[in-house]
Each structure stands twice: as structure tokens, then as C-alpha cells.
C-alpha positions in Angstrom: -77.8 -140.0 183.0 -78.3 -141.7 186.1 -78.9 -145.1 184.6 -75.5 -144.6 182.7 -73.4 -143.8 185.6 -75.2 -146.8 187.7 -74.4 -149.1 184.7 -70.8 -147.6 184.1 -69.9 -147.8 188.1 -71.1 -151.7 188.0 -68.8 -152.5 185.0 -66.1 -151.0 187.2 -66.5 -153.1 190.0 -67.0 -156.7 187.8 -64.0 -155.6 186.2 -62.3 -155.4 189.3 -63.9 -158.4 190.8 -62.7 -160.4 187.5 -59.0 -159.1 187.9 -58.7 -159.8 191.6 -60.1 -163.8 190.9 -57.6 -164.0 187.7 -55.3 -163.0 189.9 -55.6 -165.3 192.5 -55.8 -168.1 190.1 -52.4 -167.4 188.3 -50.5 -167.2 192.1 -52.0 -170.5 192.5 -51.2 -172.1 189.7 -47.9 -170.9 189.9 -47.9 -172.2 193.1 -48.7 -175.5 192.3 -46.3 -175.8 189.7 -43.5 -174.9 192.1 -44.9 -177.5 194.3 -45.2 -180.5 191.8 -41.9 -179.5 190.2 -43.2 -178.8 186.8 -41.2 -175.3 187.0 -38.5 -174.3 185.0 -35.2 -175.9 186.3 -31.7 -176.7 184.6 -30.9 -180.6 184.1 -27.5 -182.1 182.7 -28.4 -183.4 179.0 -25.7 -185.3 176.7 -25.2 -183.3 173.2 -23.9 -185.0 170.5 -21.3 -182.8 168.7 -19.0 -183.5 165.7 -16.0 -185.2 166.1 -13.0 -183.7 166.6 -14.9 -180.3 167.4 -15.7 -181.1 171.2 -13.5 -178.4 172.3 -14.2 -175.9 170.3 -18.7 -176.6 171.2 -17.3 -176.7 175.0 -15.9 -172.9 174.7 -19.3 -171.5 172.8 -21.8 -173.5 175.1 -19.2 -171.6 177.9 -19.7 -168.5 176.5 -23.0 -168.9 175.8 -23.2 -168.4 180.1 -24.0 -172.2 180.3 -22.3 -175.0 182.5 -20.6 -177.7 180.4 -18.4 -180.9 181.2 -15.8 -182.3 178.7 -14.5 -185.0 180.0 -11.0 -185.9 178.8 -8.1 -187.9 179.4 -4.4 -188.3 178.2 -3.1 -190.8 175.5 0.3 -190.9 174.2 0.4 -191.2 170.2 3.1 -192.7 168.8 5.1 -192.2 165.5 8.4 -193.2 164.0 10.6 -190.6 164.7 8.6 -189.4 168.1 5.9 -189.7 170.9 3.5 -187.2 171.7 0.8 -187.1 175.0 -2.5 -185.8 173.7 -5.4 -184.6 175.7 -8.5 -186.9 174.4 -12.2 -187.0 174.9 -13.6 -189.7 177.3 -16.7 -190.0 174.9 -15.7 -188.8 171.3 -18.5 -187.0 169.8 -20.1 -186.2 173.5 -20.3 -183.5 176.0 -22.6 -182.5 178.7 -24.4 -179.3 179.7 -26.9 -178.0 181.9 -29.5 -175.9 180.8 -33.5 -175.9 181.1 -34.3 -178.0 177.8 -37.6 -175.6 177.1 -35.0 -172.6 176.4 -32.4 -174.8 174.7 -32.5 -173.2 171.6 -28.8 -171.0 172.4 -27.3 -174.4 172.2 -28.6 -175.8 169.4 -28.0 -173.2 167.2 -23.9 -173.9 168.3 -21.9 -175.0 164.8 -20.9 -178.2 165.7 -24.0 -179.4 168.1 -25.8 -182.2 166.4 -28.4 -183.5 168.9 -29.6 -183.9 172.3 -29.9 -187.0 173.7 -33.3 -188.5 174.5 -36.4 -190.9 174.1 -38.7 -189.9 171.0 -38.9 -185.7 171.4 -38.3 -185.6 174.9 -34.4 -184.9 176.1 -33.4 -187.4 178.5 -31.3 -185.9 181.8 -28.4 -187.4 183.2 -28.1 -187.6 186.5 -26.7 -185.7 188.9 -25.3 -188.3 190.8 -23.2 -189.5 187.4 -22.4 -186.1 186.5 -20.2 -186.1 190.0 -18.8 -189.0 189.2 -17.3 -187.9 185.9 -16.4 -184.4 188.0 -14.4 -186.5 190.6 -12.7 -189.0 188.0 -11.7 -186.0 185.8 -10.5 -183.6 188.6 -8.5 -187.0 190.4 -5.7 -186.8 188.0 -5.6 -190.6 188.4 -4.9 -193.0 185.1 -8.2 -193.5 183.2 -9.2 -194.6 179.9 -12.4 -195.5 177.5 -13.8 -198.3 178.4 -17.0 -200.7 176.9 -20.0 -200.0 178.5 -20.7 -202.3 181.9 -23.9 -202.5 183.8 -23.7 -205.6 186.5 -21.0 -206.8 188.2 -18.7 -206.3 191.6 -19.8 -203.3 193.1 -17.5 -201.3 194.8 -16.8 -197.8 196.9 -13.2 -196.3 196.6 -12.3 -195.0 200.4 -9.1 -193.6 200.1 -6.8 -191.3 197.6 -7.9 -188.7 195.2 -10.8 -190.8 194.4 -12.4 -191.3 197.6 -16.7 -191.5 197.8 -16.4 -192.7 194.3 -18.0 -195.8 193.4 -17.9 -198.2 190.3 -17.4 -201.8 189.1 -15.0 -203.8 189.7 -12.6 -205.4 187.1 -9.1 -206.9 186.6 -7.2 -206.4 183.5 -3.8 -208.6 182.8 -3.5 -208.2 186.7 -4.4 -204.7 187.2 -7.4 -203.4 189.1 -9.7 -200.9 187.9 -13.0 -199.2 189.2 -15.3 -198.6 186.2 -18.1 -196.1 186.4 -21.0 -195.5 183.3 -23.0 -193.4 181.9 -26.3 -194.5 181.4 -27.9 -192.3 178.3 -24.1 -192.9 176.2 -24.3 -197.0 177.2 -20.2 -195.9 177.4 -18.0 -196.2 180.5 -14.3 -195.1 181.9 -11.9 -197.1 183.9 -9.3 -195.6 186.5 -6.2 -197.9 188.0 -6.8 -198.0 191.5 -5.4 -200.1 194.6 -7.4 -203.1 195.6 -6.4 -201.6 199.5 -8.3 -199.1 198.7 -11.6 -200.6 198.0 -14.6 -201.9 199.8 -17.8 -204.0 198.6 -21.2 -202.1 198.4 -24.5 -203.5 197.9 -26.5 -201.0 195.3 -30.1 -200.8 196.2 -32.7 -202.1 193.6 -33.7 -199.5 191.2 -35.2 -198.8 188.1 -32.4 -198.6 185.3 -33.1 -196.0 182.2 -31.4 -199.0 180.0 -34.9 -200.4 180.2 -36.1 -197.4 178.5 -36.0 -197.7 174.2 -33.4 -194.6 174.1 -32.6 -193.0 170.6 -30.9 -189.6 170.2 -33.5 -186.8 169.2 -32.3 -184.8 166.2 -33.8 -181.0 167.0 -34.7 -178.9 164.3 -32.5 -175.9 164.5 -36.0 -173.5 163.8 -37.2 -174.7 167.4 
């Protein structure tokens, strides 16, 4: 009897012992992960959606509890008998949202969401900084249109009107000045009318470019 309450009051305490030291390891690692980043955190990824349904995946990824950005802009169509001003998207077949891309299964599952945007099976994020800029060119209510993709060229920061702090490239059109700003995982850009008074030269500091990077859309299974 003795031997069996010895041995059953040891087993207790290396039990305990193991518990305390698994413990410790899992607030460490957590830790550490907190530290080098590697924990879970929302990004701004590009979904490809079918055209002509960009709306309609904007309101479910909404209601879904999820931030989304469609950017649009407005086009007049014309016919014989009348003219109409329609509300279109800046990237057809494009939208943004942000979401943590391990738990991005909500969103794929969305009729209408195609793909996310990335390099091989990893989802590419776009970056803050060009999220703003779509924010501030969208909310400016300035003129604005599709426009091809640019990369190098005049660099320039808008200082004054509704698009202050913005900056972009710098092009003339038939006489008409506009400040063109891209995103980088769509290779697409937009262009806004703006005053040459209003402008200033920048110099952009060297940096790595994700155009460098081989980037191809990633079709996700709709089972992950």
C-alpha cells in the first residue's frame, strides 16, 4: 500500500511538473510569434470577381462583417435618343478586402468571387499605403478615369484641393494635366484632372517594386 501511494503521489507531481513546463512553452511561443509578426492579422488582398457582379460581391463580402473597397467612377453612355451617367468600376472584374487570408474561406465561398490575387499559393497584399490612395481618389469627387498601367515617370505630390497628400505621376493629355496613381498586384492605374498650381515635384526613395515578382492570380479551391 505504501509503495502505491508513494508511486501514485510522484505521478501527481510529474504530471504537474509537465503541465507547468508545456505551459510555459506555449506563452512563449505565442510570444514570439507576436513579436516576429507571424500572428494572425487582416491585410487588403485583390479578389477577382465576375464582371458585371462587382456590386453585388461588395454587399455579401459587407455583410459577411468584412471591409471592402469598390472603387468606382462615373461615365456618361450615350445612345440615339438619350444620355445616361452610370456609376462604373475603376478595375472591372476587381475589388479589394481585408481579411486574415488563413480564415478566408467566408469569402471565397461568395457567388461571384473567382480568385485571390497572388504569387503561386500564397495571396499577395496590397498595401496600405495604395489602399489610401484609392480611398482619397474615390472620396475626392474629383474627375477620374481608367487608365493603362504606369510605373516610372514625373513624380508628383498634390498640395491643395480635395486631393491634397496624394501623390502620383505626372502626365498631359491633349493639354490637360493629370496625376496618375497604380496599383501594383492589378498592373492597372487611374487618372484624376488636376491643376498644375497645385502640384509639386517629389523624389520617391529607392525601393523594391513587387513588379519584379512573377505574379499570377491564385485560383482557390472553394473546399479550402
Amino acid at each position: 500500500m505504501g509503495v502505491t501511494v508513494v508511486g501514485t503521489v510522484a505521478a501527481i507531481a510529474y504530471r504537474r511538473e509537465w503541465l507547468d513546463r508545456t505551459k510555459d512553452e506555449t506563452l512563449s511561443s505565442l510570444i514570439e510569434c507576436q513579436s516576429s509578426g507571424t500572428a494572425h492579422q487582416a491585410s487588403w488582398y485583390a479578389l477577382q470577381v465576375r464582371s458585371r457582379k462587382e456590386a453585388y460581391v461588395a454587399s455579401q463580402i459587407e455583410a459577411q462583417g468584412f471591409e471592402c473597397l469598390l472603387p468606382t467612377y462615373k461615365s456618361v453612355r450615350e445612345w440615339s435618343d438619350r444620355k445616361k451617367e452610370l456609376e462604373q468600376p475603376l478595375f472591372p472584374g476587381y475589388l479589394f478586402s481585408r481579411f486574415d487570408f488563413r480564415n478566408r474561406r467566408p469569402l471565397i465561398t461568395i457567388p461571384g468571387v473567382l480568385q485571390i490575387l497572388g504569387n503561386g499559393k500564397v495571396g499577395i497584399p496590397v498595401s496600405d499605403d495604395e489602399i489610401s490612395v484609392l480611398r482619397l481618389a474615390v472620396s475626392s469627387g474629383m474627375p477620374k478615369e481608367p487608365w493603362p498601367y504606369l510605373e516610372v515617370g514625373q513624380r508628383v505630390r498634390v498640395n491643395y484641393g480635395s486631393l491634397a497628400g496624394l501623390e502620383g505621376i505626372l502626365v498631359n493629355v491633349k493639354g490637360n494635366h493629370r496625376v496618375v496613381v497604380s496599383v501594383t498586384i492589378l498592373q492597372r492605374s487611374v487618372a484624376m484632372e488636376v491643376e498644375t498650381s497645385w502640384l509639386s515635384a517629389i523624389c520617391e526613395e529607392t525601393r523594391n517594386s513587387l513588379t519584379q515578382r512573377i505574379l499570377r492570380p491564385i485560383r482557390v479551391p472553394m473546399g479550402i
